[in-house]
C-alpha positions in Angstrom: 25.9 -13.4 14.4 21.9 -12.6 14.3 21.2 -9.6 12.3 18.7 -6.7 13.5 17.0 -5.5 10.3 14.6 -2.1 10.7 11.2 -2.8 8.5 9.4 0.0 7.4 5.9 0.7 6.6 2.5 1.8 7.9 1.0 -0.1 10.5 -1.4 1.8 12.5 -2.9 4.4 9.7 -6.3 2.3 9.5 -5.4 0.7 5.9 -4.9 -3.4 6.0 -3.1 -3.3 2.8 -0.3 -1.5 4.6 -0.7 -4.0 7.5 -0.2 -6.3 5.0 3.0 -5.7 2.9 4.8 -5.2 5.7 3.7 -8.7 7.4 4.6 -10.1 3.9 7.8 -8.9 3.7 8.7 -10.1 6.9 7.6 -13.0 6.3 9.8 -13.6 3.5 13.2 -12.2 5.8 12.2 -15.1 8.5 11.8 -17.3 5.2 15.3 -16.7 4.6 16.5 -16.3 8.2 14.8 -17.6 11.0 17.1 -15.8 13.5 16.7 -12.5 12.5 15.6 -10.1 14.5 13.0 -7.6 12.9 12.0 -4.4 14.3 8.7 -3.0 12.8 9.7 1.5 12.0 5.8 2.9 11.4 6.8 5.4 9.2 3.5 7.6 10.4 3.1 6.3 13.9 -0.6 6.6 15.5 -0.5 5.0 18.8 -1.1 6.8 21.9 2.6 5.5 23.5 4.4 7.6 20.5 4.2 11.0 21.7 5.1 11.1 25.2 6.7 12.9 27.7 8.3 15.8 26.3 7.9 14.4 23.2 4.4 15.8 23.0 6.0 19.1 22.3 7.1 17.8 19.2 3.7 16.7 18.5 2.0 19.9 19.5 4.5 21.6 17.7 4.1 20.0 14.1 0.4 20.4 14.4 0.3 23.8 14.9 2.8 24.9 12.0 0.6 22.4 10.0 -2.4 24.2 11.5 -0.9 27.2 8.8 0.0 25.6 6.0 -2.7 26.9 3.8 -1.9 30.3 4.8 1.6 30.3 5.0 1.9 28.8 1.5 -0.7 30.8 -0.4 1.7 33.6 0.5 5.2 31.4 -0.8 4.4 30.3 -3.5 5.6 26.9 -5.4 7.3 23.5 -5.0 10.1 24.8 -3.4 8.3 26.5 -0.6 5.8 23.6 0.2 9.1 21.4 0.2 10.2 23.1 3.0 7.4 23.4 5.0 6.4 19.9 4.8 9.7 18.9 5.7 10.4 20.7 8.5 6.9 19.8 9.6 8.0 16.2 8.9 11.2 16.7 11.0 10.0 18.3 14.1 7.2 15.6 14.4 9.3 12.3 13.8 13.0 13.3 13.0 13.7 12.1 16.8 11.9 8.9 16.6 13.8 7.8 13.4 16.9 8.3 14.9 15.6 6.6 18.1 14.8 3.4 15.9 17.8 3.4 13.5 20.7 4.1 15.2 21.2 0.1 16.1 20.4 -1.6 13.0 21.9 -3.5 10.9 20.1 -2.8 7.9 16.9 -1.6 6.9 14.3 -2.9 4.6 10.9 -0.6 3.2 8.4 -3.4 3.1 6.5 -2.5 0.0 3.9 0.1 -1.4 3.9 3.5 -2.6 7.4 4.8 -1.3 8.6 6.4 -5.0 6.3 9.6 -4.9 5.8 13.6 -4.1 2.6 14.5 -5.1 0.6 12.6 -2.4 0.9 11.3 1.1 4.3 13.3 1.9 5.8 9.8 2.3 8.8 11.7 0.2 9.4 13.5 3.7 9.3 10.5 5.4 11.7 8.6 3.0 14.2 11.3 3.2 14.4 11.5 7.4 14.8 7.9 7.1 17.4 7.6 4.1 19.5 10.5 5.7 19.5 9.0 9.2 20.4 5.6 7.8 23.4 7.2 5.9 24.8 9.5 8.5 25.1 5.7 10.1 26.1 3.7 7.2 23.0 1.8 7.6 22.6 -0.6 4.1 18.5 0.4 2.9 16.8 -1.6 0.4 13.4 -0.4 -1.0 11.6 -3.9 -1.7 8.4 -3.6 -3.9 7.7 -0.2 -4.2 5.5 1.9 -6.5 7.4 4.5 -8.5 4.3 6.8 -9.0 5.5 9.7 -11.2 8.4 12.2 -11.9 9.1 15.6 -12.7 12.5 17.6 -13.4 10.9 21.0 -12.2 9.2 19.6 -8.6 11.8 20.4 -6.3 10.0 17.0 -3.8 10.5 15.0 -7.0 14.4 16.0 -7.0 14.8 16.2 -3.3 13.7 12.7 -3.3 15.7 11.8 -6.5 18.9 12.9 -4.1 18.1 10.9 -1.3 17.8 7.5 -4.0 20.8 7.9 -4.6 23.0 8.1 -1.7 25.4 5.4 -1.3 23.6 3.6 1.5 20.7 2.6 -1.1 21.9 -0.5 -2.4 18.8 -2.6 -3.7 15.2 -0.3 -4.9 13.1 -3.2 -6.8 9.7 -1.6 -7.9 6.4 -3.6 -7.9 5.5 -1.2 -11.3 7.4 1.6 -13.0 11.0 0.1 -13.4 11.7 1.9 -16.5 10.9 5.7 -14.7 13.2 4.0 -12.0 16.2 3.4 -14.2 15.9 6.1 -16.3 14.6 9.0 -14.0 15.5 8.3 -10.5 18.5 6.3 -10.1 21.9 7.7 -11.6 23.9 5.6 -8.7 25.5 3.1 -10.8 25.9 0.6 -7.3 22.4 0.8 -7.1 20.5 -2.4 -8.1 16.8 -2.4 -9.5 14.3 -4.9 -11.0 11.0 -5.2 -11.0 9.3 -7.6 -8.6 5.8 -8.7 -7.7 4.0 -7.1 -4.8 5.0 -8.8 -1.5 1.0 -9.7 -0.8 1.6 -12.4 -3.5 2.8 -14.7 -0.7 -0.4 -14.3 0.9 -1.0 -18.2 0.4 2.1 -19.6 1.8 1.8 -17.4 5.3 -1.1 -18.7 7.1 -3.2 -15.8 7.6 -6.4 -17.6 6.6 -8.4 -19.4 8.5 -9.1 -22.9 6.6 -11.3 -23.5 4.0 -14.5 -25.3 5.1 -15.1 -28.8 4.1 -17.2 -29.1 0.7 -19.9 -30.3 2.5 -20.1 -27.2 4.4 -20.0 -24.3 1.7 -22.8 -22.5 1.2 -24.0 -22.6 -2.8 -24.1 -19.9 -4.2 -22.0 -16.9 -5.6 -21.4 -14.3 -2.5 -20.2 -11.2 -3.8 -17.6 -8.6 -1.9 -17.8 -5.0 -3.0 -15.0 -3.2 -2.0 -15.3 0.1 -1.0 -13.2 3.7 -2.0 -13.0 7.3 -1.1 -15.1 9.0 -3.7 -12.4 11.5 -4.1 -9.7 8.9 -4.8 -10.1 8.7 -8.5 -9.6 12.9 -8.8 -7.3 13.3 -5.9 -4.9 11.1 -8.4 -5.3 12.9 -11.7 -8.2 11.6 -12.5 -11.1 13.4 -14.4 -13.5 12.3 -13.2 -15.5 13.9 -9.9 -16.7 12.0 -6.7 -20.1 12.4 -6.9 -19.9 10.6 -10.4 -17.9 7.5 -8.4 -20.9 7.7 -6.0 -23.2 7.4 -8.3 -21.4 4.6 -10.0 -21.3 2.7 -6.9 -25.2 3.5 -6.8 -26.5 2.1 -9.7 -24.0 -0.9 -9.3 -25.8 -1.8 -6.3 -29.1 -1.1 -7.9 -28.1 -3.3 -10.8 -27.0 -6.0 -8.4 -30.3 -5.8 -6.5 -32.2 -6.3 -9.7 -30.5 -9.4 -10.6 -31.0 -10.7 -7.2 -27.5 -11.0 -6.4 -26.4 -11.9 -2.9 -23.5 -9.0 -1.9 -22.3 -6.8 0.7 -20.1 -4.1 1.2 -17.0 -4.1 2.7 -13.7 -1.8 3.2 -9.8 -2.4 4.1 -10.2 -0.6 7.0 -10.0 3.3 6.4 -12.1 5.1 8.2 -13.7 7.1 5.1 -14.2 4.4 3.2 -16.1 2.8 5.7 -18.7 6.4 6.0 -18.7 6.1 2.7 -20.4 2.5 2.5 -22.5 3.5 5.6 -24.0 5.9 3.4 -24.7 3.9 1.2 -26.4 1.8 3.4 -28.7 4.5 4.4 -29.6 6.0 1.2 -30.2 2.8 -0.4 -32.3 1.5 2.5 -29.4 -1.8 2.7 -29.2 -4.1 5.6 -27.0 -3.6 8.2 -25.0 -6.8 7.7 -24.6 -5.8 4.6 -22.0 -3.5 5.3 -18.7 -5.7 6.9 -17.6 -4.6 9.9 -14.2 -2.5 9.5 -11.5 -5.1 9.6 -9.1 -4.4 12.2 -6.1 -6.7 11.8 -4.9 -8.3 9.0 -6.4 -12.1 9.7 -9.7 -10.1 9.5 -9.4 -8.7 6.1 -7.9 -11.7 4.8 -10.7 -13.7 6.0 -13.4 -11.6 4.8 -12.3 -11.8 1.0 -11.7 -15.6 1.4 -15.8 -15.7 2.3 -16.6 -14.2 -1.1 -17.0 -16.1 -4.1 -15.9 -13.1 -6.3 -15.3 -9.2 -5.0 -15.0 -5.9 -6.9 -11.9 -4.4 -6.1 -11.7 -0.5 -5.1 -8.0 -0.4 -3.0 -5.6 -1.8 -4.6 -5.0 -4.7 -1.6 -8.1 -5.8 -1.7 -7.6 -6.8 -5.3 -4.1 -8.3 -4.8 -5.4 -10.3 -1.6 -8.1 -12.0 -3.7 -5.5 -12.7 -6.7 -3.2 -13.8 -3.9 -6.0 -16.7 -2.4 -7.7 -17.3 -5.9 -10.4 -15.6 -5.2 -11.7 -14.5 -8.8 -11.6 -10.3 -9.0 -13.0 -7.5 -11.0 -11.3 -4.3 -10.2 -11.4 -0.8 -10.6 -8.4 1.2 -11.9 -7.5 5.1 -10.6 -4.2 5.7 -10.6 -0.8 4.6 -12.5 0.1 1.7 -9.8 -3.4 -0.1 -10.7 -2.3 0.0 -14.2 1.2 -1.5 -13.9 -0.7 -4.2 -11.8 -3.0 -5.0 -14.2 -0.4 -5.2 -16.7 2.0 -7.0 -15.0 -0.4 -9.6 -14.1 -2.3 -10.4 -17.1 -5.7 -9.2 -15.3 -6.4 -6.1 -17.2 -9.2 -7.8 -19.0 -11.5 -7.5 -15.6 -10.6 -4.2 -14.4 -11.8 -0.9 -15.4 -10.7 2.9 -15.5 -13.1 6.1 -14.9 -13.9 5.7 -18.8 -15.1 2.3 -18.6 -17.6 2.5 -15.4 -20.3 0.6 -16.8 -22.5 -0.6 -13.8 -24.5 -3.2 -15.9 -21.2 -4.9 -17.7 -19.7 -5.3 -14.4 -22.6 -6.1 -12.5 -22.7 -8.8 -15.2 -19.5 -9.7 -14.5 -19.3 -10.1 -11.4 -23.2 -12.2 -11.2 -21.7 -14.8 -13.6 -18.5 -15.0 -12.0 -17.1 -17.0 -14.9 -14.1 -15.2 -15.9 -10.7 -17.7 -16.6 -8.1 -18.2 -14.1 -5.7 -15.6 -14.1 -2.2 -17.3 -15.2 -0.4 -18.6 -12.3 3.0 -18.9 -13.5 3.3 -15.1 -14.3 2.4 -14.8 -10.4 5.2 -17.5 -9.5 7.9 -15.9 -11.8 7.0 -12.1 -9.9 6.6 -13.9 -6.4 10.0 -15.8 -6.7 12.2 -12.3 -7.8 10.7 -10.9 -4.1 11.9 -13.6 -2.7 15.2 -13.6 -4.2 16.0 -10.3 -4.0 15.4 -9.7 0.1 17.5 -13.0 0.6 20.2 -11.9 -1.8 19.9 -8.7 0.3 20.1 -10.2 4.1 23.1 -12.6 3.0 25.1 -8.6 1.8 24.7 -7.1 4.9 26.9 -7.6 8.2 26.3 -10.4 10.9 25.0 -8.5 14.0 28.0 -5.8 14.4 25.8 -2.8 15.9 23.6 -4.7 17.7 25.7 -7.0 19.8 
């Protein structure tokens, strides 16, 4: 019987990464199964049909208790305290519309990305509604690619979260990075499976997103160069040392550097909304073109497209790097949290990308001008590519034929 299989991830929060993992993973489900039936779970749903009728209250609700947060929790004090807030918040907003979308599945798959973490984002809120909904209905869950980003025994989010890991509905986490925090920290569920797999975005090639190459008589010679763009506060707002202005600066005399050498480049985002001010100031201040700045992508195809036109691209968001290893498009990348360092690893690529110690706007200028760096090792991407794979069919064949949703 066809199975119904809830995919979750974030598909309307602005980010094409997102867009992306969750397009990947499904592609590789329909890979396995061509009948089954997907239904997309936005863990942080945007659109204007979400929050309707009386469910408006809930919205209006949510945003005025998190209208107080800073005061309420600068009276309580601690991890414990912001748990509960941000929980509750959490609930009241989007407890009801978990329920709504889970209640007739047959399983649930999270399509990849940063799922395993407490300190940023709040997704730990959203992964426990979702886990505790899907066990109060015996709903199988497997967590397919995700980034394990940090632990602690003395954060009571870190512990909440370890709890919900291990209910008994989790039958298959597989981590993109940190397996051995995994194994060792979070999961003490012995019928819980785990390995470490490669991101889902490595089947970029094989889904058809790009449009086709041009003929060779058509390419433009040259060496067109993508400069991804970042939130300057992204390297500090993940432990990093170092401050925004010094990232803005960086990107400044990068583009200086670049202008001296008579480089051809422009700037370009994965669709977030600040990173895209941020490269319009940039623009401004350093009297740019207009077309140098890419317009924010707004579907996937877009984005996809874009790095395809670029003969080599600096890498800011971590997609944007993965993308261009995904199409062979050579990349130089920056690094500014743990997850960029397990991919580097993992991948063999951490000779061309750089942490907040190493942002020398000349060598990577350099870099990226003579665009000459060796082809990154492709059977180290098949090998993490093929366990994906595996993994989500080994997971569709476990899990009932169609029971709830007949």
């Amino acid at each position: 019987m066809r199975r119904t299989v809830g995919v979750v991830g974030l598909t309307t929060n602005g980010n094409v990464g997102d867009y992306l993992l969750v397009e990947s993973a499904k592609f590789l489900l329909r890979s396995h199964d061509p009948d089954v039936l997907l239904v997309d779970i936005d863990v942080d749903p945007r659109g204007p049909g979400v929050f309707t009728g009386r469910r408006k209250l809930n919205f209006l609700f949510a945003d005025v208790l998190k209208r107080t947060e800073r005061a309420v929790l600068s009276i309580f004090r601690g991890t414990r305290n912001l748990y509960y807030f941000n929980y509750w918040y959490t609930r009241i907003k989007l407890g009801w519309y978990f329920d709504r979308y889970v209640r007739n599945l047959d399983a649930i798959v999270f399509a990849g990305g940063g799922f395993i973490k407490f300190k940023t984002q709040g997704l730990n809120y959203l992964d426990e509604l979702i886990l505790t909904t899907a066990h109060k209905r015996g709903i199988p869950v497997m967590m397919n690619a995700v980034g394990v980003e940090g632990y602690s025994e003395t954060d009571f989010r870190c512990q909440r979260l370890k709890e919900v890991l291990n209910l008994d509905v989790v039958k298959v986490i597989t981590t993109r990075d940190d397996l051995d925090t995994l194994q060792r920290r979070y999961i003490t569920n012995p019928r819980t499976q785990t390995d470490r797999v490669g991101d889902p975005v490595f089947w970029l090639g094989d889904m058809g997103i790009e449009e086709p190459a041009p003929n060779a008589s058509e390419r433009v010679v040259g060496n067109r160069i993508g400069i991804n763009l970042i939130n300057p506060n992204n390297f500090s707002d993940y432990g990093g040392g170092v401050s925004p202005a010094s990232i803005v600066n960086f990107y400044r005399s990068l583009i200086a550097e670049l202008q001296r050498l008579g480089a051809d480049f422009v700037l370009f985002s994965n669709g977030m909304a600040v990173d895209e001010r941020f490269g319009a100031s940039l623009v401004k201040t350093m009297n740019l073109r207009p077309d140098q700045l890419v317009r924010r992508p707004a579907t996937s195809r877009e984005f996809v497209n874009t790095v395809a036109g670029f003969d080599i691209i600096l890498s800011a968001r971590m997609h944007a790097g993965i993308t261009a290893y995904a199409i062979d498009v050579p990349v130089v990348g920056l690094i500014w949290g743990e997850k960029l360092q397990f991919l580097t690893q993992i991948t063999g690529l951490k000779d061309r990308y750089f942490d907040e110690s190493e942002l020398d706007s000349r060598k990577i200028a350099a870099l990226l001008t003579r665009n000459d760096l060796p082809a990154p090792d492709v059977a180290i991407r098949d090998e993490l590519r093929e366990r994906t794979r595996r993994h989500l069919g080994d997971f569709l064949d476990s899990i009932g034929g169609g029971a709830r949703s007949e």
